[in-house]
C-alpha positions, -999 to +999 in steps of 0.1 A: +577+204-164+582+178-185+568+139-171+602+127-181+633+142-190+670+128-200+702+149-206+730+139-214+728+100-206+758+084-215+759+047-210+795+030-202+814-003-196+843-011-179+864-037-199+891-062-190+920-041-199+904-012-178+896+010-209+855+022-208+837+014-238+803+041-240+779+024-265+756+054-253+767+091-258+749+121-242+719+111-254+695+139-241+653+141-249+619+151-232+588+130-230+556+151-222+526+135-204+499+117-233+531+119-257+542+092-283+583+091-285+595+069-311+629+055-309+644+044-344+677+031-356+699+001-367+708-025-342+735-018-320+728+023-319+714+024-285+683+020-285+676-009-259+704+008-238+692+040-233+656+026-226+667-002-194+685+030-181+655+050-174+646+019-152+682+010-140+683-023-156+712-018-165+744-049-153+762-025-123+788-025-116+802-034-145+780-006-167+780+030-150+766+067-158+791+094-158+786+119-135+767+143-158+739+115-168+707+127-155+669+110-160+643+130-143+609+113-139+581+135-121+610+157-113+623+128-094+661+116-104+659+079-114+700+076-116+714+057-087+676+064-071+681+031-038+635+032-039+634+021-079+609-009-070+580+017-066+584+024-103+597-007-122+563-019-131+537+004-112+542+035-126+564+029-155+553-003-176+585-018-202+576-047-229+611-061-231+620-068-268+628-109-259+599-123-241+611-156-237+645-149-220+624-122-200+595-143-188+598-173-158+595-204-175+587-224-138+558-196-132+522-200-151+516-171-171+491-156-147+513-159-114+537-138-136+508-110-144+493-114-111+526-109-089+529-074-105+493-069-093+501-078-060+526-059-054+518-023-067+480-024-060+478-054-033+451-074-048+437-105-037+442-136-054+408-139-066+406-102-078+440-112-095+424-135-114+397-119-129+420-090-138+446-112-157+422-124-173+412-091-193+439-083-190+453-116-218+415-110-235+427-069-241+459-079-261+445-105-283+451-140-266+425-166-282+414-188-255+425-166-225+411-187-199+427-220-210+460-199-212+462-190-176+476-220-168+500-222-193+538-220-192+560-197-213+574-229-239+537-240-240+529-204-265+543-196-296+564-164-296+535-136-302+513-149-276+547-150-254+552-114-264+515-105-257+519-114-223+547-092-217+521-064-227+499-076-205+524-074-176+534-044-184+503-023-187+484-043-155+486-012-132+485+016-157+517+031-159+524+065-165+548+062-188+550+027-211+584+018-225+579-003-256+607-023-268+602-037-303+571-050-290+550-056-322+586-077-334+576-114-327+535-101-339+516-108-370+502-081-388+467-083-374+477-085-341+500-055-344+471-035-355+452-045-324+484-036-301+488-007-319+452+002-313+450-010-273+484+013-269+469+040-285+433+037-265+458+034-231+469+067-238+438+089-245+416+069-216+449+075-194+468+103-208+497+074-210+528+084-222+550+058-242+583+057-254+581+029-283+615+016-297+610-001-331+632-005-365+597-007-386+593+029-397+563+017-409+545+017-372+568+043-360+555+069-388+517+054-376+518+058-338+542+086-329+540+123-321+579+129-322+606+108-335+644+102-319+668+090-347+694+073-329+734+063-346+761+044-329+751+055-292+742+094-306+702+110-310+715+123-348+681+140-353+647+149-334+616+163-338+579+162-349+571+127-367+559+146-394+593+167-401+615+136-395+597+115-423+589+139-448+616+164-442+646+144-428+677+162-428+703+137-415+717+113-444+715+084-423+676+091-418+668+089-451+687+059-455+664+044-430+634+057-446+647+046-478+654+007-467+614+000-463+614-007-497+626-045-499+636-054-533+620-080-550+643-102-570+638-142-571+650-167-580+640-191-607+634-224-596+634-258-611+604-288-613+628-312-589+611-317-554+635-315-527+612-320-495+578-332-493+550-336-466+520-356-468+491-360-439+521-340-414+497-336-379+515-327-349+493-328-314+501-316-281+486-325-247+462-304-235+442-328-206+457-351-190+440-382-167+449-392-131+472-418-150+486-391-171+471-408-202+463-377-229+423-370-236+420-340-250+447-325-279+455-296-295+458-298-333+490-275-338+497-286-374+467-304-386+473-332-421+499-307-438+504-310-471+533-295-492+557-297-516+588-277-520+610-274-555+645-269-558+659-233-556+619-223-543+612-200-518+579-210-499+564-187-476+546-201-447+522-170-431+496-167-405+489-152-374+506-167-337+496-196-328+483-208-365+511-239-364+537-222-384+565-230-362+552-265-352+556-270-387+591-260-391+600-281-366+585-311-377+600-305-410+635-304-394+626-333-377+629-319-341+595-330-330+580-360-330+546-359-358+525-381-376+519-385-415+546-388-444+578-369-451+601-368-476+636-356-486+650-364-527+619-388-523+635-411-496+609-414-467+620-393-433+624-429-411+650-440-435+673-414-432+694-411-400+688-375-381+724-364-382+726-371-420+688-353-427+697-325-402+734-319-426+706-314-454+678-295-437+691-266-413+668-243-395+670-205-378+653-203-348+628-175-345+639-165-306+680-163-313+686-153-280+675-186-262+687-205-296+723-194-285+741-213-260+752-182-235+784-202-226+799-206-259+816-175-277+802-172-317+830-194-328+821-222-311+782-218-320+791-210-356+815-238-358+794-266-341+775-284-371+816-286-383+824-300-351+796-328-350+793-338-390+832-330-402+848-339-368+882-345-391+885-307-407+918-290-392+915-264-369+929-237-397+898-248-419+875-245-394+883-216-386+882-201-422+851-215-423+838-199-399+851-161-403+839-167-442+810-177-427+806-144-401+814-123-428+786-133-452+761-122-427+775-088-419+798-098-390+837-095-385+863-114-372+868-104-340+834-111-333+843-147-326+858-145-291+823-127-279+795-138-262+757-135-270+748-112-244+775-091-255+753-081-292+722-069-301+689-084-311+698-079-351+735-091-347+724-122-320+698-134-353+729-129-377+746-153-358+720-180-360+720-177-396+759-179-400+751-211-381+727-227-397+745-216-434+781-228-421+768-264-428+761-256-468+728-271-464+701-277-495+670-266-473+669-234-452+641-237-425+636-199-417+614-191-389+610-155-387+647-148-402+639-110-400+616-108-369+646-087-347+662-068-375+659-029-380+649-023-421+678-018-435+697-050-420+662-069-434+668-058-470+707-067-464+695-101-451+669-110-482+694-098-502+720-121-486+698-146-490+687-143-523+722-144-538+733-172-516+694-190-534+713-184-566+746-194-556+739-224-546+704-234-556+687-239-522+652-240-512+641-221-484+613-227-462+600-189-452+579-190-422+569-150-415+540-124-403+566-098-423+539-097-454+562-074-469+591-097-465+568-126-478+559-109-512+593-099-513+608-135-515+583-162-513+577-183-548+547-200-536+526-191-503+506-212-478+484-191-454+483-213-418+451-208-397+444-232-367+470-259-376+454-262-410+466-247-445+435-224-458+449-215-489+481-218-513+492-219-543+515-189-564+526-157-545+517-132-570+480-144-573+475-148-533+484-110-533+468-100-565+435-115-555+433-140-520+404-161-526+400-167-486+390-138-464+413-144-437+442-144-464+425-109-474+426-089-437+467-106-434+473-079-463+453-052-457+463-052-420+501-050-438+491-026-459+500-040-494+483-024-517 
């Protein structure tokens, strides 16, 4: 008897006009106890779906299994199952794919770790503790203690998402449902998940279903493989068949699209944008008067210069500054030390008219996106704010021109965010940013949520929009591959401080710094 089994799952919506839309279609597959399933496909083909209805996370009423939908756990049916508490987090463990929509952002991290505690194994408070704690030391959080205090906006997005392993593997599930959770990591840090999932599953005979578009850890981690195409399993079987025998066209597209092209642009001498001294400090200890004494150095005396038409990568592990200096380079966060854009200081230039110039893409699209607005009022708000004037037929060409250069249709517009996938919520911050025609791209983990074959369609995009219109792109990423693929010029980020930089084809040829050295090898670029 199998530990879990689905047949014939077919996920369903019931729309406004009363038609049912199934994004899921008899989707049918075993998991054995101690067994690897990996889950791999483009956004959109049902991944995320078919995992949340193992747990019943789906939104009911409004989604619904046909009758002949069955999930089996322990011989037990989950489907419609009124005593699902006793296995949402105790015996089955899911890293949700967005931690910060997922986590509480009024709870400290370890109230959120140690309520799951609590509940399934009744622990003390004090036993709690202690537990948490290993718990955020197992999954790679520098400075666990510190952290435990901490809210969710107070990490950067891999620590966020390390927590969400932490929760989920606190009372040893029997079955671990992995969302894309190596997607907001840094290469070393997916090797240690990697290697604390696998060591969970031969200490505990652990099995786990892990959902990823990376072949690359997919092919590393699993013992069978579930190809999955607009809501259909198109082909199964033994990792080993599926990536060196595949038989379905569409999987050897996928395995195909690993290989991200590497065409740049050629860039001119003229500097564009230009830090000098850039330190940014947060709180960390605060006095009875609330006076700050103790600080952490997130981006510590920056230097950098970017060219026009230049791609320069930003990479480091979470945590290193990398987003603290994106922001501060979009001037959304207050930071001390020079900046410059066309050589006019930052405090001379009003924000509205720097922010028409400099345009960023948020790494965490989901929380980026306002969840009341439909895409074309998020797409069509920079036109709104800096050409208040354009006619509403302009706009609006503007905007499906602008939906259509990132992969996305028309009648996307009158949708919400909640109502796309991961992949298509991040094209959608892109077409925002772009929509503005901006000279400087800030592009914090661009590719983080995308399934390989939309991240080659997205550098490509990129690139030809580079050469179009000779921007300069700021290309904050743990995605080495991604880096190498597009970056001019690199500048590896460790502890708020830059430990080397200079030209991307002699960092990856030969990295002087050490830490620069295990960032590729853990990446796996030769």
């Amino acid at each position: 008897m199998s530990l879990l089994e689905v047949k014939n799952l077919s996920v369903c919506f019931r729309q406004e006009d009363g038609q049912d839309f199934c994004p899921v279609k008899e989707v049918s597959f075993k998991l054995e106890k101690g067994e690897i399933l990996g889950i791999v496909g483009e956004s959109g083909s049902g991944k995320s779906l078919t995992a949340l209805s193992i747990l019943g996370l789906l939104p009911y009423p409004r989604a619904f299994h046909p009758q002949a939908s069955s999930i089996k756990f322990d011989n037990i049916e989950l489907i419609a199952n009124p005593d699902l508490r006793q296995y949402r987090g105790g015996r089955i463990g899911f890293i949700f794919q967005e931690p910060m929509s997922s986590l509480n952002p009024l709870h400290t991290i370890e109230r959120q770790i140690a309520e799951t505690l609590m509940i399934h194994q009744n622990f003390s408070a004090g036993k709690a503790h202690a537990q948490v704690l290993e718990l955020l030391r197992q999954t790679g959080i520098k400075n666990a203690k510190a952290r435990l205090k901490s809210y969710p906006h107070e990490l950067s997005g891999g620590q966020r998402q390390r927590v969400m392993i932490a929760m989920a593997i606190a009372n040893h599930p029997d079955i671990l449902i992995a969302d894309e959770p190596t997607t907001a990591l840094d290469v070393t840090v997916q090797e240690q998940i990697l290697k604390l999932i696998m060591d969970l599953r031969r200490q505990m005979g652990m099995a786990v279903i892990f959902i990823s578009h990376d072949l690359r850890l997919i092919s590393r981690i699993a013992d069978r493989v579930a190809v999955m195409k607009n809501g259909l399993i198109i082909e199964q079987g033994t990792a080993k068949q599926i990536f060196e025998h595949p038989r379905h066209n569409y999987t050897k597209t996928l395995i195909n699209s690993s290989n991200i092209l590497k065409n740049k642009y050629i860039y001119s001498d003229k500097t564009v944008l230009e830090t000098r001294g850039i330190c940014v400090n947060y709180p960390l200890y605060k006095n009875f008067w609330g006076t700050p004494r103790t600080f952490l150095k997130a981006a510590d005396h920056i230097s950098l210069k970017l060219k026009q038409g230049q791609t320069l990568g930003i990479v480091g592990e979470s945590g290193s500054g990398k987003t603290t200096l994106g922001q501060a380079l979009c001037r959304l966060i207050p930071f001390d030390g020079d900046l410059f854009l066309y050589g006019r200081e930052a405090g001379r230039i009003a924000p509205r008219d720097w922010h028409k110039q400099v345009q960023i893409v948020f790494q965490d699209p989901y929380n980026s996106l306002n969840p009341r607005m439909n895409v074309a009022q998020i797409v069509g708000e920079g036109l709104t704010v800096h050409f208040p004037k354009l006619s509403a037929d302009k706009k609006r060409r503007r905007i499906v021109q602008s939906l259509h250069e990132v992969g996305l249709s028309e009648e996307t517009m009158t949708r919400y965010p909640h109502e796309f996938s991961g992949g298509q919520r991040q094209r959608i911050a892109i077409a925002r940013a772009l929509i503005l025609e901006p000279q400087i791209l800030i592009l914090d983990e661009p590719t983080s949520a995308l399934d390989v074959t939309i991240q080659a369609q997205i550098l490509e995009l990129l690139r030809q929009i580079q050469q179009q219109r000779g921007l300069s792109y700021v290309f904050i990423s743990h995605n080495m591959q991604a880096v190498q693929a597009v970056a001019d010029e690199i500048a590896v980020m460790k502890d708020g401080r830059i430990i080397e930089q200079g030209d991307a084809a002699q960092i990856f040829a030969a990295p002087r710094e050490d830490y620069t050295k295990q960032l590729i090898a853990a990446a796996g670029i030769a």
